[in-house]
N, CA, C and O atoms as a Tinker XYZ file with bonds, in Angstrom:
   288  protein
     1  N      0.837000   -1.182000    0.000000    73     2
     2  CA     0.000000    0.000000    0.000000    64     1     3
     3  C      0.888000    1.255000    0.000000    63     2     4     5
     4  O      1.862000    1.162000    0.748000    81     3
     5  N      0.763000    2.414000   -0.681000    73     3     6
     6  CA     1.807000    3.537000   -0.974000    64     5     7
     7  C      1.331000    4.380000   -0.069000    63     6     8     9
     8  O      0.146000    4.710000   -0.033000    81     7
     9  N      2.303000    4.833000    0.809000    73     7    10
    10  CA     1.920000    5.442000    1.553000    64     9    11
    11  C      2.655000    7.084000    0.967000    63    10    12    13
    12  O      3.533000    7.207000    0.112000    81    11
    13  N      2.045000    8.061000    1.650000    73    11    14
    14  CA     2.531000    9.679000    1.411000    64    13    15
    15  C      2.483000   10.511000    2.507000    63    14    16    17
    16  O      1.635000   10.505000    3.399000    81    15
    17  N      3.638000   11.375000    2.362000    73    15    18
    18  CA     3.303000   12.161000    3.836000    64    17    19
    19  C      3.362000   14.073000    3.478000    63    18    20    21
    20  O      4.264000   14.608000    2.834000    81    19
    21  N      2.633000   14.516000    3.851000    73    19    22
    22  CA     2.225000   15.905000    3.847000    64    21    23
    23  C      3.572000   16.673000    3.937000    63    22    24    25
    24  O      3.643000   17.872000    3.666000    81    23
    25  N      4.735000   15.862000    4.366000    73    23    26
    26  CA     5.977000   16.925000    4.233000    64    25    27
    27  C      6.756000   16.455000    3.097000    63    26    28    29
    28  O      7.772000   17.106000    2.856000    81    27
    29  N      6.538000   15.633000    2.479000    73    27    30
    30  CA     7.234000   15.586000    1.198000    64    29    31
    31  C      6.154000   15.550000   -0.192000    63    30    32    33
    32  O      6.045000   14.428000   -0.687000    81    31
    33  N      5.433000   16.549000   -0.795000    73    31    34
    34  CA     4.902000   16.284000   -1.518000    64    33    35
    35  C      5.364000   15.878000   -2.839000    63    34    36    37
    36  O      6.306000   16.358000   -3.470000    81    35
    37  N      4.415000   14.733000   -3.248000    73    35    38
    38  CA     4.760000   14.244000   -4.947000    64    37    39
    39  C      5.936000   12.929000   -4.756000    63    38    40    41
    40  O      6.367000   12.333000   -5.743000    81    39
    41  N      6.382000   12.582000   -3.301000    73    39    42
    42  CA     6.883000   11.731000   -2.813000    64    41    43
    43  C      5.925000   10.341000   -2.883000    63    42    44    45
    44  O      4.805000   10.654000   -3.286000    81    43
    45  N      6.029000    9.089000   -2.642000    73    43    46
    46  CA     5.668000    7.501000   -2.503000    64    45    47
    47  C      6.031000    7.104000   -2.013000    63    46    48    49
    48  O      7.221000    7.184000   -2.315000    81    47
    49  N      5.846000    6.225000   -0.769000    73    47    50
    50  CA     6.458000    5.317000   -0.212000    64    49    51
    51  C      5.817000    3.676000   -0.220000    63    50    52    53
    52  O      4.600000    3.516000   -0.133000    81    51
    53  N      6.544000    2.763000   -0.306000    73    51    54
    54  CA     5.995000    1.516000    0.106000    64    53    55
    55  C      7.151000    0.496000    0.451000    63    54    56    57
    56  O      8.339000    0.818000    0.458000    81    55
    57  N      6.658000   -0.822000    0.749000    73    55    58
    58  CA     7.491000   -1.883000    1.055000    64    57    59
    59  C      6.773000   -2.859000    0.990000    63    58    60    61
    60  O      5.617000   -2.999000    1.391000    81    59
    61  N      7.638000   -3.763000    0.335000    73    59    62
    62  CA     7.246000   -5.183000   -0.361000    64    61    63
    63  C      8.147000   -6.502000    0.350000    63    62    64    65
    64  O      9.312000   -6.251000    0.657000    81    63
    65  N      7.806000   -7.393000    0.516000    73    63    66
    66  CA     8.537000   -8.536000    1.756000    64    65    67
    67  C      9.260000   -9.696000    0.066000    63    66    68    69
    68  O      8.595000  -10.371000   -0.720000    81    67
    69  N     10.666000   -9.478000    0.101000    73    67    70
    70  CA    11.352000   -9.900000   -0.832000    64    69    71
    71  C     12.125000  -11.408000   -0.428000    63    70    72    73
    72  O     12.608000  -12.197000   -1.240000    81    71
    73  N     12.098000  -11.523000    0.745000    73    71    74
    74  CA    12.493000  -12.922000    1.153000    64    73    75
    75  C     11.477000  -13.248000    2.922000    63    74    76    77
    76  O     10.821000  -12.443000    3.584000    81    75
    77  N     11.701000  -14.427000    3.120000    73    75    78
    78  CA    10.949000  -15.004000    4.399000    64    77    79
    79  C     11.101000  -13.502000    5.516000    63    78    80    81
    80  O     12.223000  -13.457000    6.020000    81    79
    81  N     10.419000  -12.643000    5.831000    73    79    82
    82  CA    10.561000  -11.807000    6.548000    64    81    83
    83  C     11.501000  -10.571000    6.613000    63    82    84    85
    84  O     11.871000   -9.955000    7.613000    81    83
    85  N     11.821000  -10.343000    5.206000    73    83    86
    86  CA    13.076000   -9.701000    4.796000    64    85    87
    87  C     11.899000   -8.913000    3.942000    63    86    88    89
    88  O     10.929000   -9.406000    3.365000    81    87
    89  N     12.417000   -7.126000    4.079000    73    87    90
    90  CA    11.393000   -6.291000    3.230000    64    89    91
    91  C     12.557000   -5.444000    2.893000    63    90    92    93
    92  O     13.671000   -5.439000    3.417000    81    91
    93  N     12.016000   -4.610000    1.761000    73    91    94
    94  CA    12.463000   -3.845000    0.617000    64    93    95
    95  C     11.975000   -2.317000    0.652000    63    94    96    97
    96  O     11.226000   -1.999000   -0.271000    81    95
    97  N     12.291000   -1.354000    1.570000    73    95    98
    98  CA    11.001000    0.035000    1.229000    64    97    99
    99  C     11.559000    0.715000    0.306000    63    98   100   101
   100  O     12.747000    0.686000   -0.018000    81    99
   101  N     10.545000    1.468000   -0.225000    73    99   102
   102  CA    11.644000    2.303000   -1.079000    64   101   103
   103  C     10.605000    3.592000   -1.257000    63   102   104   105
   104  O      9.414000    3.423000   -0.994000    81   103
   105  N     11.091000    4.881000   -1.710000    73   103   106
   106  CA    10.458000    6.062000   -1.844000    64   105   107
   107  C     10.752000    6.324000   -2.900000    63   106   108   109
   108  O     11.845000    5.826000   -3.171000    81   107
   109  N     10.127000    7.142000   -4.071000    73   107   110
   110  CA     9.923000    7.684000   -5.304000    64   109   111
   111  C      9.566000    9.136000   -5.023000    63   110   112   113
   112  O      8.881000    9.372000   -4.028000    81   111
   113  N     10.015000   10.249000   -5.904000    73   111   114
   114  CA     9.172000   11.017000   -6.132000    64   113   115
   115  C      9.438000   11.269000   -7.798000    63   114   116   117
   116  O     10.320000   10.828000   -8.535000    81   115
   117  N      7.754000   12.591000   -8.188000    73   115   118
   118  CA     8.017000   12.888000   -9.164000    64   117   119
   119  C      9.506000   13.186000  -10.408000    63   118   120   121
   120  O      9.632000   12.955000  -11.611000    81   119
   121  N     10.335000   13.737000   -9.455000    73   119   122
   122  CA    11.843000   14.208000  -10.758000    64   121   123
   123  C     12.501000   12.769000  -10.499000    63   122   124   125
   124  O     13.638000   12.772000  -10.027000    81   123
   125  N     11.775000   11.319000  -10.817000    73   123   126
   126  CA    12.563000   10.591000  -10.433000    64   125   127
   127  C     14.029000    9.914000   -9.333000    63   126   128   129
   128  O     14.893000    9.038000   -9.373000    81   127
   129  N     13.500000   11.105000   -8.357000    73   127   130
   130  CA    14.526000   10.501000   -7.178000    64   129   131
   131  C     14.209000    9.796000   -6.334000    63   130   132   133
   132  O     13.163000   10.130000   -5.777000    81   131
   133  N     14.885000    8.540000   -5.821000    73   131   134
   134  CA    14.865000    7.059000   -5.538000    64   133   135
   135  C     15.643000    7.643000   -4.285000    63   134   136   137
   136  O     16.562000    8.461000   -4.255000    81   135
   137  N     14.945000    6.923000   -3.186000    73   135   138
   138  CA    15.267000    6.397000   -1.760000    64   137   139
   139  C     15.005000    4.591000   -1.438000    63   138   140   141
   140  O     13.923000    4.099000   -1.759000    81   139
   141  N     16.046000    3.764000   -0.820000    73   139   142
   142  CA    15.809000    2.548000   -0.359000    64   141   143
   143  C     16.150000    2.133000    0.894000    63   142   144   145
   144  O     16.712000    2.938000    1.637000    81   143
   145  N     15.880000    0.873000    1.318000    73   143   146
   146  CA    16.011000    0.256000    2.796000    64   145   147
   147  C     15.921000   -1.145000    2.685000    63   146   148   149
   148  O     15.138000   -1.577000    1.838000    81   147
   149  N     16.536000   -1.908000    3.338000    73   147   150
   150  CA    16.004000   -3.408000    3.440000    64   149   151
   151  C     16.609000   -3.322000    5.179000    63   150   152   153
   152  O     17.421000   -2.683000    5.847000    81   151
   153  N     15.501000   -4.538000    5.353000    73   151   154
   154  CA    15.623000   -4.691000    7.051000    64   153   155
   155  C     14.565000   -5.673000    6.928000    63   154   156   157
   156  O     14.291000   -6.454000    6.016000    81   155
   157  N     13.894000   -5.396000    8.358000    73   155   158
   158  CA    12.665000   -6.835000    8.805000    64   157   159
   159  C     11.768000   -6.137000    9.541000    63   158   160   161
   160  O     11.108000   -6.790000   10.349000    81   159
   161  N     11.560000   -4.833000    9.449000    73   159   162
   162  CA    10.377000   -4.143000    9.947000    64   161   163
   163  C      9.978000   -3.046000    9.109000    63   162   164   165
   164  O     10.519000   -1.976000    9.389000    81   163
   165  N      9.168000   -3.043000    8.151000    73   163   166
   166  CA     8.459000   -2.759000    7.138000    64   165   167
   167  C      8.436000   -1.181000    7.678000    63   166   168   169
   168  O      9.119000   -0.354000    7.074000    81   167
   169  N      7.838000   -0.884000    8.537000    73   167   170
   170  CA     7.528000    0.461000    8.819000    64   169   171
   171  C      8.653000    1.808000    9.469000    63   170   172   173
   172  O      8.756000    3.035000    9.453000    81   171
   173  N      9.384000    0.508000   10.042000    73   171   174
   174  CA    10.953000    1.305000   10.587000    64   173   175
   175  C     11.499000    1.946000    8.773000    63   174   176   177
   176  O     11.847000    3.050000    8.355000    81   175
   177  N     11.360000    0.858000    8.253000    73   175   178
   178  CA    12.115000    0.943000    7.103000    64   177   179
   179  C     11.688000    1.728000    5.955000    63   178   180   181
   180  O     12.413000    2.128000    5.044000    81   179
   181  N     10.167000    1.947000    6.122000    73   179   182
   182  CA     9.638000    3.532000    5.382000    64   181   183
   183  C      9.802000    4.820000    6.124000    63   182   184   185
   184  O      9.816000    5.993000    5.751000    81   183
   185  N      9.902000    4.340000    7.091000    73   183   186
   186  CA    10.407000    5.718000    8.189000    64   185   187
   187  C     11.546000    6.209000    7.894000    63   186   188   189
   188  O     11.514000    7.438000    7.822000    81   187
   189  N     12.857000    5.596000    7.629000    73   187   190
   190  CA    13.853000    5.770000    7.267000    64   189   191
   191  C     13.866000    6.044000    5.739000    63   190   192   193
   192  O     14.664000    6.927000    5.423000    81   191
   193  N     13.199000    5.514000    4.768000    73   191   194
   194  CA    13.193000    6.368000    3.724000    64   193   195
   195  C     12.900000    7.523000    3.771000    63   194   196   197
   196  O     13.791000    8.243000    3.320000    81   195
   197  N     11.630000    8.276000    4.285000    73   195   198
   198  CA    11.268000    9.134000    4.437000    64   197   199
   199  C     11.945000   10.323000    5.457000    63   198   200   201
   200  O     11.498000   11.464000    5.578000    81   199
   201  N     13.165000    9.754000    6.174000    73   199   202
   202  CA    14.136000   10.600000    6.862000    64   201   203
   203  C     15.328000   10.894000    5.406000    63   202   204   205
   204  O     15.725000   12.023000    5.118000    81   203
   205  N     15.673000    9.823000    4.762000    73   203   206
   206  CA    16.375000    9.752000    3.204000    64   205   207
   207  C     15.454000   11.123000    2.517000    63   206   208   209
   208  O     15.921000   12.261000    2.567000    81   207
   209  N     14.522000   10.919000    2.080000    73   207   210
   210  CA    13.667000   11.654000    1.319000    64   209   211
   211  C     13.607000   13.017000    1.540000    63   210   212   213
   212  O     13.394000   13.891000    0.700000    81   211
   213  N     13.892000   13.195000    3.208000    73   211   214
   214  CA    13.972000   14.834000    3.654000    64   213   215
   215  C     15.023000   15.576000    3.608000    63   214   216   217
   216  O     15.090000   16.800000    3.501000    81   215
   217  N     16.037000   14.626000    3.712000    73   215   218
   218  CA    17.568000   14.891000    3.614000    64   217   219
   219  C     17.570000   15.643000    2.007000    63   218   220   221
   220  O     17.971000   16.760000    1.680000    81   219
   221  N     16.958000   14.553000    1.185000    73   219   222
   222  CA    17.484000   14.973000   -0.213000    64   221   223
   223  C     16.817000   16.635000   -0.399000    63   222   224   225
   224  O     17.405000   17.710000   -0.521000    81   223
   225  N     15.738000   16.391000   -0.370000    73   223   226
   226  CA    15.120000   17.871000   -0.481000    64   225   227
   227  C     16.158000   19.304000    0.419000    63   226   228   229
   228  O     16.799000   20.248000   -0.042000    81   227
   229  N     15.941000   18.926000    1.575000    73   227   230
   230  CA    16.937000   20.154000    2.184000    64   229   231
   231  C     17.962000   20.079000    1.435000    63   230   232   233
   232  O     18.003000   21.041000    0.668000    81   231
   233  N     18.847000   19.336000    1.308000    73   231   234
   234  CA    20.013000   19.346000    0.415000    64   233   235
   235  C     19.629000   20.382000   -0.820000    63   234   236   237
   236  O     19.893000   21.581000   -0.901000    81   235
   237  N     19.078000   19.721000   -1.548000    73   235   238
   238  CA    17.947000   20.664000   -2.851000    64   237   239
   239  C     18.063000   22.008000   -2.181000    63   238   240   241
   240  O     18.993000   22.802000   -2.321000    81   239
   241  N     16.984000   22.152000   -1.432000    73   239   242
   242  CA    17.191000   23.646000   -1.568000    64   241   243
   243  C     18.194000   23.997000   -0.958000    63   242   244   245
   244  O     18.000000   24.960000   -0.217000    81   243
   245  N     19.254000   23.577000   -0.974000    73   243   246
   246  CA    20.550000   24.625000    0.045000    64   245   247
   247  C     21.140000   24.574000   -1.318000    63   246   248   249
   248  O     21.660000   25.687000   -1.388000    81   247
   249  N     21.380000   23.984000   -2.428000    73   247   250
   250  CA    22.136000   23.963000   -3.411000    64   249   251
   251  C     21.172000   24.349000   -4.329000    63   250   252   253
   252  O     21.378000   23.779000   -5.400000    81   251
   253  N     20.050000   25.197000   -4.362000    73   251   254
   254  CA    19.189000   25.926000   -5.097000    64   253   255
   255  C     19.539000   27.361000   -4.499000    63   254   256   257
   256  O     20.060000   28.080000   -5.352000    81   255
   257  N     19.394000   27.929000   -3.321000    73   255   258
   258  CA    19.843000   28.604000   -2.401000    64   257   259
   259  C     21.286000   28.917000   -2.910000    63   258   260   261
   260  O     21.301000   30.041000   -3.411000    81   259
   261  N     22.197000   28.456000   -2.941000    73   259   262
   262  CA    23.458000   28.269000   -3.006000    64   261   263
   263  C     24.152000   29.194000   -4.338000    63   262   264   265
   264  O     25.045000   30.034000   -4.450000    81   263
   265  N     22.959000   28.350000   -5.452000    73   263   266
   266  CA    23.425000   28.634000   -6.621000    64   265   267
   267  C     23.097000   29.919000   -7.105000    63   266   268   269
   268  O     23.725000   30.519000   -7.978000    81   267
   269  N     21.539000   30.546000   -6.183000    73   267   270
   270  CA    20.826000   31.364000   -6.885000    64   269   271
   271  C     22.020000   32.357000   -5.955000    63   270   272   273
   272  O     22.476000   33.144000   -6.785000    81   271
   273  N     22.805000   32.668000   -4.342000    73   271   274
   274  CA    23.005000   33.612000   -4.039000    64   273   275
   275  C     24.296000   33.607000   -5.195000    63   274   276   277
   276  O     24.613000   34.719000   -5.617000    81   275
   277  N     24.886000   32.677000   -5.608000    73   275   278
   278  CA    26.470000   33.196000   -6.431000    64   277   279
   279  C     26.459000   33.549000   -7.695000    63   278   280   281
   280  O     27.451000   33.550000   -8.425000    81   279
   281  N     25.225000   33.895000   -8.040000    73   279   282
   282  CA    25.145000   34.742000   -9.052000    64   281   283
   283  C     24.875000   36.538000   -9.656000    63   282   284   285
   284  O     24.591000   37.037000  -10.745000    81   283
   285  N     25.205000   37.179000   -7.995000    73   283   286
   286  CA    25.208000   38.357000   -7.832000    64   285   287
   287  C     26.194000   38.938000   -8.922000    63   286   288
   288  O     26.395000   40.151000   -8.989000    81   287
């Protein structure tokens, strides 16, 4: 089931069980950027994408930020 959270919009999350109790999460968003996890607790492991997923964005805008101040 894909889950979404109100602080990353246009983001996806889900997790799929790829061996005997062994899961796979992974996050998508729209510009094609990919977050993953494997572990054995499905929800730890979208949690942690979605800590991945926030990272990337702040990153984003500090190097949007970044680029727009060095062009004075």
């Amino acid at each position: 089931m894909l889950r979404q959270f109100p602080e990353l919009p246009g983001w996806t999350f889900d997790a799929e069980e790829v061996s005997a109790g062994v899961y796979r999460a992974f996050g998508r968003d729209l510009l094609g950027r990919n977050v993953e996890a494997t572990g054995l607790d499905p929800d730890a492991l979208i949690e942690e994408c979605r800590r991945a997923a926030l990272k990337i964005m702040a990153d984003a805008q500090k190097s949007s930020g970044q680029s727009r101040g060095s062009q004075r």
